[in-house]
C-alpha positions as CSV (number, residue, x, y, z in Angstrom):
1,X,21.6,40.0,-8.9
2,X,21.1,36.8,-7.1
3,X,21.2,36.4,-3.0
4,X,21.1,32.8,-1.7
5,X,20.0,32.3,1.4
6,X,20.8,28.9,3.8
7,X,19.0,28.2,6.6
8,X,19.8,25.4,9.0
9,X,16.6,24.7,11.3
10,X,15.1,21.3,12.4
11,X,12.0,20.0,10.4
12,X,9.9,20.8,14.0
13,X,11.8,24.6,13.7
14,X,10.9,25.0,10.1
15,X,7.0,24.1,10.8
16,X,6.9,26.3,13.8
17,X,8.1,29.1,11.8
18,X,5.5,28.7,9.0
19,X,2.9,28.3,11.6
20,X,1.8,24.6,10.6
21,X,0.0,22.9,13.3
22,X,2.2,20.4,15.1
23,X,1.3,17.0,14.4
24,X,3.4,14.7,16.6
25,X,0.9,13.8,18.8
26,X,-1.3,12.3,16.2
27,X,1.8,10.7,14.6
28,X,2.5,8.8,17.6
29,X,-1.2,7.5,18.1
30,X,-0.9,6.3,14.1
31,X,2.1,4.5,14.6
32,X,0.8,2.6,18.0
33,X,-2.4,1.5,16.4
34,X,-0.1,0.6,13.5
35,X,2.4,-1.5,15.6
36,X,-0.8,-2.9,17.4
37,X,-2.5,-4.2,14.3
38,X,1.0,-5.8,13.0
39,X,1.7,-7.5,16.7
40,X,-2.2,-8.9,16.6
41,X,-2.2,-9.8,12.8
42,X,-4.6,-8.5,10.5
43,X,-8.0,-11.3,10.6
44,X,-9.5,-10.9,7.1
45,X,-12.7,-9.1,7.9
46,X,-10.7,-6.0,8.8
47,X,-8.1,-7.1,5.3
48,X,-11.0,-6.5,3.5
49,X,-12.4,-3.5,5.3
50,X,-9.1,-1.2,4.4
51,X,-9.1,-3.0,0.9
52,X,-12.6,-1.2,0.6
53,X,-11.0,1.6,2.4
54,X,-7.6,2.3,0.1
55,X,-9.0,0.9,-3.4
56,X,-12.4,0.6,-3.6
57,X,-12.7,-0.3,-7.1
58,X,-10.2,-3.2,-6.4
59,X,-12.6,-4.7,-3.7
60,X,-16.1,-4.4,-5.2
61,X,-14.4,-6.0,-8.7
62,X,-12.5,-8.7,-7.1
63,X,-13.6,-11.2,-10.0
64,X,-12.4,-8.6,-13.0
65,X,-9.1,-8.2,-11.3
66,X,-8.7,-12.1,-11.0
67,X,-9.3,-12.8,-14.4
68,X,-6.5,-9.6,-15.1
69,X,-4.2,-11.3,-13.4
70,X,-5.0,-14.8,-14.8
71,X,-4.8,-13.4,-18.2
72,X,-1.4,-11.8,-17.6
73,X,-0.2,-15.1,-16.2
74,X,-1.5,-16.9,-19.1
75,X,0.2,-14.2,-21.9
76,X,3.3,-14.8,-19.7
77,X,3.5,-18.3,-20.1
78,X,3.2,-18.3,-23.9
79,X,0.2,-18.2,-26.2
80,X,-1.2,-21.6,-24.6
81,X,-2.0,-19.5,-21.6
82,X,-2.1,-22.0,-18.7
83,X,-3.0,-25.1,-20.6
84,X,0.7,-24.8,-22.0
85,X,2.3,-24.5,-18.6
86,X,3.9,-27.7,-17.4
87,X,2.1,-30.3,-15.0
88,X,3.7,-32.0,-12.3
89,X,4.0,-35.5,-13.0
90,X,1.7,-38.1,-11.7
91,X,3.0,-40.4,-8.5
């Protein structure tokens, strides 16, 4: 035997009910501090502060990453690597 059960509630209803905590309040000061840092612009001390923050094997290895990329970019453009990419011609 199988009973199916549908219950229409609102997300807030459904947290309520479970007796999660309700987090709005925080919500709304995340988003504010996030519309703040996008109306000011991010200077690059504090770029590389969440850098260090959200990936910090990207930060601390900057130069092994570079040279990742470069060597991607170089097995994209052919076995020359960037010696075989095409230069602008002189003036």
């Amino acid at each position: 035997m199988k009973i199916t059960f549908d219950v229409e509630c609102t997300p807030q209803e459904a947290r309520a009910f479970f007796g999660l905590p309700d987090l709005q309040p925080l919500h709304d000061v995340y988003l504010d501090r996030m519309k703040a840092t996008m109306a000011d612009g991010v200077n690059p001390a504090e770029w590389e502060k969440l850098m260090r923050t959200w990936a910090p094997g990207i930060a601390g290895n900057y130069e092994q990453w570079q040279k990742l990329f470069l060597s991607g970019l170089g097995a994209g453009l052919g076995s020359g690597g960037l010696a075989a990419a095409p230069k602008p011609p002189k003036a």
